[in-house]
MIZA-665944 format. One record per residue: residue in three letters; y, x, z of N, C-alpha, C in turn. Coordinates in steps of 0.1 Angstrom, whole numbers, padded with zeros to 4 digits, always signed. Each point is the difference from the previous one (the first is absolute). Layout:
N
alaYXZYXZYXZ;...
***
This chain:
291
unk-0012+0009+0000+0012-0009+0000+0012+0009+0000;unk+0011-0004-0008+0011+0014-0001+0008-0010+0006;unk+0010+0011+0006+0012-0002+0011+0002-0011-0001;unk+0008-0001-0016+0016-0010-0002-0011-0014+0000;unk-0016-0001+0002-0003-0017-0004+0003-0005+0012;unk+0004-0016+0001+0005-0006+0004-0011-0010+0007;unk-0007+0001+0011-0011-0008+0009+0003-0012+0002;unk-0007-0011-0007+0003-0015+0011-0012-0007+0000;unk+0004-0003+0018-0008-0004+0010-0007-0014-0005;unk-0009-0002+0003-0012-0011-0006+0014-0012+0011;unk+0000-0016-0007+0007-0006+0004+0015-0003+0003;unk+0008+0014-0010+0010-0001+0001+0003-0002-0013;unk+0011-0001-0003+0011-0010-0014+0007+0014-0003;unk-0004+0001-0012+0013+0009-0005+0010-0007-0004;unk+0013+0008-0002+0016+0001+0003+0004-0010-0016;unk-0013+0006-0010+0004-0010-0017-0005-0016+0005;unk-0012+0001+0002-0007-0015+0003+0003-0008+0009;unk+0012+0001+0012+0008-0003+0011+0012-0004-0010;unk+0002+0005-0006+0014-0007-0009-0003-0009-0008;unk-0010+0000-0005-0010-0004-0016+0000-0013+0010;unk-0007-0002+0011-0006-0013+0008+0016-0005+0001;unk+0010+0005+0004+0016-0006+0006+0005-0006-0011;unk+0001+0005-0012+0005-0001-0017-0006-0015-0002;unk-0014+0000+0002-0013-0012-0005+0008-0009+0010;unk+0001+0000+0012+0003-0008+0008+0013-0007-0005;unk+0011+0006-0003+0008-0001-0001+0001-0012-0014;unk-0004+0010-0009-0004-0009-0013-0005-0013-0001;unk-0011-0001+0012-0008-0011+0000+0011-0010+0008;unk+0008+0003+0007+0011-0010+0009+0010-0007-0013;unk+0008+0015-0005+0007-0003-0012-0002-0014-0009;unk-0016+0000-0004-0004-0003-0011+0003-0015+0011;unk-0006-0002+0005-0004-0016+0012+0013-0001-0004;unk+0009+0010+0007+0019-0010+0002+0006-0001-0015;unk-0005+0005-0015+0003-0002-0008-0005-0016-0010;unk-0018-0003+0007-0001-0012-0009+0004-0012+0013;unk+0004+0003+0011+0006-0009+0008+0012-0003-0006;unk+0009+0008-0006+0012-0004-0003-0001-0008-0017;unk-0011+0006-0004-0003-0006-0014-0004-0015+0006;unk-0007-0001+0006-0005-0016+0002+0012-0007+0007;unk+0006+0006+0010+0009-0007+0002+0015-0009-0011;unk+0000+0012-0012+0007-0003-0010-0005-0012-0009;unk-0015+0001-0001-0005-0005-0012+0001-0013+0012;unk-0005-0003+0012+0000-0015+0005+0015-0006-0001;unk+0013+0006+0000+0010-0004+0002+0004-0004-0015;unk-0001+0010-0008+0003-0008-0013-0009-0011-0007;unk-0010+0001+0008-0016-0014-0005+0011-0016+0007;unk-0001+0003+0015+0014-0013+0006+0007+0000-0010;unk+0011+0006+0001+0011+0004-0011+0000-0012-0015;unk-0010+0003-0007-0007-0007-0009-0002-0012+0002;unk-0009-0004+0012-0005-0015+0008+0013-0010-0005;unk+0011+0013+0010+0010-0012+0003+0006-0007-0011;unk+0001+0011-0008+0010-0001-0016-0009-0011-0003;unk-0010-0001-0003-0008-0011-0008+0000-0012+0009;unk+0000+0001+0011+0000-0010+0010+0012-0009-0003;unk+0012+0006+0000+0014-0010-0002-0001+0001-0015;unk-0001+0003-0010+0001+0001-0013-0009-0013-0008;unk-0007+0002+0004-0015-0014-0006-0008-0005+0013;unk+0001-0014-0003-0012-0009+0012-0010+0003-0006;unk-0011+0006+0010-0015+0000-0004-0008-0014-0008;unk-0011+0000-0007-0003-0013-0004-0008-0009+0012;unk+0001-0008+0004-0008-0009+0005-0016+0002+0004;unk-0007-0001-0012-0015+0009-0007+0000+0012+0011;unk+0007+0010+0002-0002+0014+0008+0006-0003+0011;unk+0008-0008+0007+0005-0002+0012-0008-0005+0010;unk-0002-0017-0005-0009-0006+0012-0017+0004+0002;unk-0004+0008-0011-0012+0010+0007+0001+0007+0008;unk+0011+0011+0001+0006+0009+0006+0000-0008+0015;unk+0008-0011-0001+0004-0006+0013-0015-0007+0012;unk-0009-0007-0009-0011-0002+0004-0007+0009+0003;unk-0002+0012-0003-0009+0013+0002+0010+0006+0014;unk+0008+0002-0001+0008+0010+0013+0006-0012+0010;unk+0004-0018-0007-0003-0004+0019-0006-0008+0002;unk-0012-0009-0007-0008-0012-0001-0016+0009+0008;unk-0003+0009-0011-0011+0008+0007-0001+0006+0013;unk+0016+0007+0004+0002+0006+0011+0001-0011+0015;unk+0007-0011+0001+0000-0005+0005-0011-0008+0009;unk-0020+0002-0004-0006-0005+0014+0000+0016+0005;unk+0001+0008-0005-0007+0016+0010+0014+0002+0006;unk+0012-0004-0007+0010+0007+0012+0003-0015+0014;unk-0007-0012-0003+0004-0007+0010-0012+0003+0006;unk-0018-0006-0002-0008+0011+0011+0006+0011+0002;unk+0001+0010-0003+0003+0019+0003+0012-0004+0016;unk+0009-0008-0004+0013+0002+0012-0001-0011+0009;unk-0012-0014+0000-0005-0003+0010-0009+0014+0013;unk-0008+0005-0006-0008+0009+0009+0012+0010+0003;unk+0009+0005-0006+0015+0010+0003+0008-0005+0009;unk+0000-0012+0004+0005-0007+0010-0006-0001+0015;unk-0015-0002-0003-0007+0000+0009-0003+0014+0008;unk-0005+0007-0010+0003+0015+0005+0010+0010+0009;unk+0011-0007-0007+0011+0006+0010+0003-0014+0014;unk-0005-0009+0000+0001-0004+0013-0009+0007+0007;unk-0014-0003-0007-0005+0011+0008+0001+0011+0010;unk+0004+0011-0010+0002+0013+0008+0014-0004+0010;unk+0011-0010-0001+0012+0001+0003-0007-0006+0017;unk-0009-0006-0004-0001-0007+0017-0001+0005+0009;unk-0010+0006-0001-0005+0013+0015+0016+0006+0001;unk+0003+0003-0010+0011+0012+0007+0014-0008+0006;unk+0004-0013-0008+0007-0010+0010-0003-0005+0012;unk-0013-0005+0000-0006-0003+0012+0002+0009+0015;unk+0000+0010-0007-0001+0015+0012+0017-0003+0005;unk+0008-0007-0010+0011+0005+0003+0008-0017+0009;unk-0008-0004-0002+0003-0021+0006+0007-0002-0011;unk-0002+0003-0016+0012-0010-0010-0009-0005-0011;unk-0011-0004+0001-0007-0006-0008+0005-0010-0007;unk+0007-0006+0005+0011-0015-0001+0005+0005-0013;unk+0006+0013-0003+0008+0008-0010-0009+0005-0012;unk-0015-0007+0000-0006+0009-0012+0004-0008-0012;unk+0009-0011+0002+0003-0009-0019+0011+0006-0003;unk+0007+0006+0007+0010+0009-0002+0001+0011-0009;unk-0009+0008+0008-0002+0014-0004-0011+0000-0011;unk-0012-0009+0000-0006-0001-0014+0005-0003-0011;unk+0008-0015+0000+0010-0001-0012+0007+0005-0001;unk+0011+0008+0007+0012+0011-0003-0005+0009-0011;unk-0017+0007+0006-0004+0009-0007-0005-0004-0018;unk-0006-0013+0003-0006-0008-0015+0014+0000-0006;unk+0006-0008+0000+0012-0004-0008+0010+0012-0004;unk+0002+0007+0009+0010+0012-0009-0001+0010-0001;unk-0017+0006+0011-0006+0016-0012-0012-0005-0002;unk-0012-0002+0004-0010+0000-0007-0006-0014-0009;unk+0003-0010+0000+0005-0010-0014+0004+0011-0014;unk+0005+0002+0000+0012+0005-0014-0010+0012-0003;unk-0001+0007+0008-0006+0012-0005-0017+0003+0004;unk-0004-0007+0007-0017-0004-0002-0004-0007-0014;unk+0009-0015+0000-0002-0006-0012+0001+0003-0014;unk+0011+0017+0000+0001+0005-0014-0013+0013+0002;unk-0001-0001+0007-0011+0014+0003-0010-0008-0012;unk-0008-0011+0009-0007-0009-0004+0003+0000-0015;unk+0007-0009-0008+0003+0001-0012+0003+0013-0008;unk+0003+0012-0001-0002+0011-0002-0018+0004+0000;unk-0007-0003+0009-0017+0001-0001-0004-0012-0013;unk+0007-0008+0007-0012-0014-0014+0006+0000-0013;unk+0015-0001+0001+0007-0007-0011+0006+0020-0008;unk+0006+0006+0006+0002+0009-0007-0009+0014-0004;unk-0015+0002+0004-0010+0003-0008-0002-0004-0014;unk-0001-0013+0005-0005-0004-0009+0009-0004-0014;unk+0011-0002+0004+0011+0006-0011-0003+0011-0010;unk+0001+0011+0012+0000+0014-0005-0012+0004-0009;unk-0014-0007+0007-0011+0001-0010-0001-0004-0014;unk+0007-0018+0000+0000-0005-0014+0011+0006-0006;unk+0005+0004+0002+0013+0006-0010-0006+0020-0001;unk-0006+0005+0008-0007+0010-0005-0010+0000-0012;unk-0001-0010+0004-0016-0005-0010+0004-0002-0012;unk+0013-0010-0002+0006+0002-0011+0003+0010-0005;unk+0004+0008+0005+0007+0015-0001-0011+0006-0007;unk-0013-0001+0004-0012+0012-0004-0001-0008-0013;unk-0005-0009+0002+0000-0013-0014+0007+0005-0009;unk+0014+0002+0000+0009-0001-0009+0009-0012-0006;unk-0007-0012+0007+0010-0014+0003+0017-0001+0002;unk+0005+0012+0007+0010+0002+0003+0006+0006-0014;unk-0004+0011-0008+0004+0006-0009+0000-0010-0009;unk-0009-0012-0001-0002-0012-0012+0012-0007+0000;unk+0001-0006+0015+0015-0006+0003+0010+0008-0005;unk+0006+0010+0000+0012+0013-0011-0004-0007-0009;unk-0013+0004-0006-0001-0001-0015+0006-0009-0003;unk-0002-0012+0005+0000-0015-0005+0018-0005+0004;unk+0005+0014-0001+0016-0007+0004+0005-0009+0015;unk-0015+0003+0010+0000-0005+0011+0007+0010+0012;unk+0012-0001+0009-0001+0008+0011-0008-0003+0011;unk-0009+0011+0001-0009-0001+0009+0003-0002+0016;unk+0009+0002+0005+0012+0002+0008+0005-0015+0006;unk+0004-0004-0013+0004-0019+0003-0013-0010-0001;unk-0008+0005-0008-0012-0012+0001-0012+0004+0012;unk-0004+0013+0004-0004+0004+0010+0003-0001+0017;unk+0015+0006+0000+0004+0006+0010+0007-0013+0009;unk+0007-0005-0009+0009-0009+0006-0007-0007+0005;unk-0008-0010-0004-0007-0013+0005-0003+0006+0016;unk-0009+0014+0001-0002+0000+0008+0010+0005+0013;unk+0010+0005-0005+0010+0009+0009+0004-0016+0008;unk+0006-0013-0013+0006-0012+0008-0014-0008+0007;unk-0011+0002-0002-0012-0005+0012+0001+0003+0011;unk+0000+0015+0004-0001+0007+0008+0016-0003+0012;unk+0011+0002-0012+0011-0003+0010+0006-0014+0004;unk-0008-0009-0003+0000-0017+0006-0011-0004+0007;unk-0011+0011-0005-0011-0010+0006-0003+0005+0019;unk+0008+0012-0003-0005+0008+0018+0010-0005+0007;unk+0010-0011-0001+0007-0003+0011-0009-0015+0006;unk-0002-0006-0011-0011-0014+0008-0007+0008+0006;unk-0009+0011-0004-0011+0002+0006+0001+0008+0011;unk+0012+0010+0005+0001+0004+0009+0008-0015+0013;unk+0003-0012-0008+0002-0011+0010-0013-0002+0001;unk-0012-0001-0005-0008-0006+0005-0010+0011+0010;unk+0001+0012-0001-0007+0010+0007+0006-0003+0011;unk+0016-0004+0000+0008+0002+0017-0008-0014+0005;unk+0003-0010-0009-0008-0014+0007-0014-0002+0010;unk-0008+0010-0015-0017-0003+0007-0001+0012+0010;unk+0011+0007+0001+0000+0014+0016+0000-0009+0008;unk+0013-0005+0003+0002-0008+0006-0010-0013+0007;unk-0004-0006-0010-0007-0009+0007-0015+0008+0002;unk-0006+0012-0003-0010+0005+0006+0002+0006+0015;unk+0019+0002+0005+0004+0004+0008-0004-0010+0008;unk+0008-0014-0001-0003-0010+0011-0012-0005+0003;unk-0008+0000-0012-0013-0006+0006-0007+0014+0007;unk+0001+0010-0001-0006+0007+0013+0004-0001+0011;unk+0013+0003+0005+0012-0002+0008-0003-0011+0005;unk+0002-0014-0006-0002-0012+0004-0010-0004+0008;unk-0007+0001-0014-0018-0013+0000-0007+0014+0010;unk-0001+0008-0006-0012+0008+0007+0003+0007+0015;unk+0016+0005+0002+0005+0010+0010+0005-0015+0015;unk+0007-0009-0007+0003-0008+0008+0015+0000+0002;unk+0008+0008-0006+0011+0003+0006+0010-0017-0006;unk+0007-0003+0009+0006-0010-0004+0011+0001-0015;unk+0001-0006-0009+0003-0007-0007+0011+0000-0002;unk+0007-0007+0010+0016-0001+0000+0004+0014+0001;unk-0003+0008+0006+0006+0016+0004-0005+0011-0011;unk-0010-0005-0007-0004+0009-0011+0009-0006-0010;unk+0008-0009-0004+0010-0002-0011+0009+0000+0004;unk+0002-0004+0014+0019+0005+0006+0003+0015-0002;unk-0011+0008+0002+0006+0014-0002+0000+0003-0013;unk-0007-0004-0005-0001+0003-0017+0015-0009-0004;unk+0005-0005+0004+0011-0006-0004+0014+0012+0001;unk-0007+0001+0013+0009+0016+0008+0001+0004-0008;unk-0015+0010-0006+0000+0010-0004+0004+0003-0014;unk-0007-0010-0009+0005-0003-0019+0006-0008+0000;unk+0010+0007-0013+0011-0006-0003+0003-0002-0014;unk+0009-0009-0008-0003-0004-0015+0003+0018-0004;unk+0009+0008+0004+0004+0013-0003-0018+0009-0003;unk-0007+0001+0011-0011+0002+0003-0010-0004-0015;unk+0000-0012-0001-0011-0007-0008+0007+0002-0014;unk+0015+0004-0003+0008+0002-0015-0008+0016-0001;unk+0005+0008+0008+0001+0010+0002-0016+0006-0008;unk-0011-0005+0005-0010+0002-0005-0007-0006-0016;unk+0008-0009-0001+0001-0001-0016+0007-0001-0006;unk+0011+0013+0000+0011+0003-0008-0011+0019+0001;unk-0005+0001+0008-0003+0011-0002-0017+0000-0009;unk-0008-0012-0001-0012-0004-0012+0007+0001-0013;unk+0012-0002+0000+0004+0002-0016+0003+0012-0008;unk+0003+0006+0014+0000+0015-0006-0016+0008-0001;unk-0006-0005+0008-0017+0003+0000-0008-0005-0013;unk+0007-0013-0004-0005-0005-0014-0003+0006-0009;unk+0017+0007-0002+0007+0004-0010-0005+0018-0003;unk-0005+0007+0015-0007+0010-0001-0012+0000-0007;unk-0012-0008+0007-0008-0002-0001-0004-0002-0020;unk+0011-0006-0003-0003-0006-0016+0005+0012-0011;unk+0007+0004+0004+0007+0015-0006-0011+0010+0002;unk-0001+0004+0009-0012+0013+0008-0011-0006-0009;unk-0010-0011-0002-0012+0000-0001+0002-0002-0017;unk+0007-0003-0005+0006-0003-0015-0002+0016-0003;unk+0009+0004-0003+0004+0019+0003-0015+0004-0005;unk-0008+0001+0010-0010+0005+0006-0012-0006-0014;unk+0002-0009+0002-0009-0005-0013+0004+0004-0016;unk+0011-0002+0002+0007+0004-0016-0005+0017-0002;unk-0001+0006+0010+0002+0012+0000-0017+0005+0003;unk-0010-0008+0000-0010+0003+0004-0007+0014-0015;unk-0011+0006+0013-0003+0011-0014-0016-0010-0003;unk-0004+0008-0011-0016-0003-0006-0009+0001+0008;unk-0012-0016-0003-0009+0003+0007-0001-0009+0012;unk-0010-0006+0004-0004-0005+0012+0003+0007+0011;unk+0003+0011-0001+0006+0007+0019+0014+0003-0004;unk+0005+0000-0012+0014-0005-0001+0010-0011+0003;unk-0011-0014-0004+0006-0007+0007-0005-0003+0015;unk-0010+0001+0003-0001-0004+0018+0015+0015+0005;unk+0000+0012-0009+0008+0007+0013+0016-0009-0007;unk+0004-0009-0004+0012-0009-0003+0002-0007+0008;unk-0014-0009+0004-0005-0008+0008+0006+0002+0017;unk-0002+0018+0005-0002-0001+0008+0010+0009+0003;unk+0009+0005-0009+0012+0006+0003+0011-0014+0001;unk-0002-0009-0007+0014-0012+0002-0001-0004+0016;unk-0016-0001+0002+0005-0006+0015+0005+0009+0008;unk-0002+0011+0004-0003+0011+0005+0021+0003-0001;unk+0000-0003-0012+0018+0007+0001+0008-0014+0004;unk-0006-0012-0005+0005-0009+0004+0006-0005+0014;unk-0009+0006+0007-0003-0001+0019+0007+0009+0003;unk+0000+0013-0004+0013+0009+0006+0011-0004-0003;unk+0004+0000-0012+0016-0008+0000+0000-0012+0007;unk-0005-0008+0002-0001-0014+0006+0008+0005+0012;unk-0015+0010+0008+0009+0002+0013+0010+0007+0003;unk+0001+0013-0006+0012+0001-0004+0015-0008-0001;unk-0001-0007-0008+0010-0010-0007+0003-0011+0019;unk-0016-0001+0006+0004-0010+0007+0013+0008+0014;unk-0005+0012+0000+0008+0009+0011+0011+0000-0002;unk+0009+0001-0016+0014-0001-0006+0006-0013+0001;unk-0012-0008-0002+0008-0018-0002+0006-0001+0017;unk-0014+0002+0009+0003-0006+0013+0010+0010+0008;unk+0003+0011-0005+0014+0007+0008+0013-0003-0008;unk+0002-0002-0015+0007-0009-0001+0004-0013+0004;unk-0011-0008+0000+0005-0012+0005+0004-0001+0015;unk-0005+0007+0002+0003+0003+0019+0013+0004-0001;unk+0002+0009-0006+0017+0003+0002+0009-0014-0006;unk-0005-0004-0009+0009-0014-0006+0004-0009+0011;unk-0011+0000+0008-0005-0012+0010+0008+0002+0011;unk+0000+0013+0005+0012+0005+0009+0012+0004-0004;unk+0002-0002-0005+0014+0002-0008+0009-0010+0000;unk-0003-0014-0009+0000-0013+0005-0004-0008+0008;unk-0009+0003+0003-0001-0013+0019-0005+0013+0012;unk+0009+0005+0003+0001+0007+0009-0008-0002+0012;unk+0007-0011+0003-0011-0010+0011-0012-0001+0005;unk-0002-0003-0015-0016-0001+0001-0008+0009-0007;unk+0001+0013+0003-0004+0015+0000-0011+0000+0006;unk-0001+0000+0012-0009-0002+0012-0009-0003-0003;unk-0001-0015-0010-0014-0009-0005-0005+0009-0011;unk+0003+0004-0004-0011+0014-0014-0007+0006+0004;
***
């Protein structure tokens, strides 16, 4: 072995392949923050589009009330079962830990406060993002692999207005009934545990719930489904238009709309509810306290 060679120890990193690994690293982050900002472009100009066609031409008839039957005729027995048992559930767990405290009297309060203006709005679009925007994103993938989509261009059709819209306007009318009726069947899966089963009187489980929600409360949570609609139908649209070749092309369309749908959702819900919080105190000062 002559002087000038250079010895390295079994399990150590030389000084090239320590940078090589930092460079890769780096590259590989790069690349992520580069098609994040590509997708984020391509969904904003896909809206962008929506809208334009949205105020420019009424959808036909033919493509609307299927659209409307499929996202809220279908949805409507699983989200009224789904937010009976949602109701009951959180009386549930709410009892023991009231009970400990002597305010059981207070569980129509504290269950409905919570149904009606956070988990209503944003369970109910959760929900519809799993049934109704998959399955969006698959049939318009499918199209996509098909070439149905490219037929519609051909044919002097924009794919855009006869596709997208019908569903963007389903999605953004049909989630406010249905997040009223998710708050409804909470609600009454609330009282009949509370009530029928727990015993707690009646009159004091809706006096406090009277306390507690308020028309602000019950707006509040479906002004904020419309913006979950309006996600939900954009995101899973996108996603399908954009699907690649192939049967694992479209399930991963499938399963990226819900998947991004749900983060912005909640997202979106943390911006709406600190804005409105500030609205709320701003003008009724007063009644600050009740939020």
């Amino acid at each position: 072995m002559s002087s000038g060679q250079e010895i390295e120890l079994p399990g150590t990193l030389a000084p090239g392949s320590f940078l090589a690994a930092i460079f890769s690293w780096l590259a590989d982050w790069g690349a992520v923050a580069i098609n994040s900002m590509i997708t984020v472009g391509e969904l904003a100009l896909f809206a962008w589009h929506t809208m334009v066609w949205l105020f420019s031409r009424r959808p036909r008839r033919g493509t609307l009330l299927p659209a409307f039957y499929q996202v809220g005729v279908l949805s409507l027995p699983v989200v009224a079962l789904t937010w009976m048992f949602i109701g009951m559930v959180l009386a549930v767990q709410s009892f023991f830990q009231f009970r400990q405290l002597g305010l059981e009297t207070r569980l129509g309060g504290v269950i409905n406060i919570s149904l009606v203006r956070e988990l209503g709005p944003v369970l109910a679009a959760t929900m519809l993002a799993g049934r109704v925007g998959s399955a969006m994103a698959a049939e318009l993938g499918t199209m996509r692999v098909t070439e149905q989509i490219d037929a519609l261009s051909s044919m002097g059709v924009d794919p855009i207005h006869y596709l997208v819209v019908p569903r963007f306007l389903a999605c953004l009318l049909m989630i406010p009934p249905l997040t009223i009726m998710a708050d409804f069947m909470g609600v009454v899966g609330g009282y009949f545990y509370v009530v029928i089963v727990l015993g707690i009187d009646k009159h004091l489980y809706w006096y406090h719930s009277q306390q507690f929600v308020g028309a602000w409360d019950l707006g509040l949570g479906i002004y904020k489904s419309l913006f979950f609609g309006a996600v939900i139908s954009i995101v899973s649209c996108h996603r399908g238009f954009h699907s690649t070749a192939g049967a694992e092309g479209v399930g991963r369309a499938a399963t990226a709309s819900f998947v991004y749908s749900f983060v912005i959702i909640l997202a979106l819900d943390l911006f709406l509810n600190i804005l409105m919080d500030t609205i709320y105190m701003t003008f009724w000062p007063e009644g600050a306290k009740l939020i």
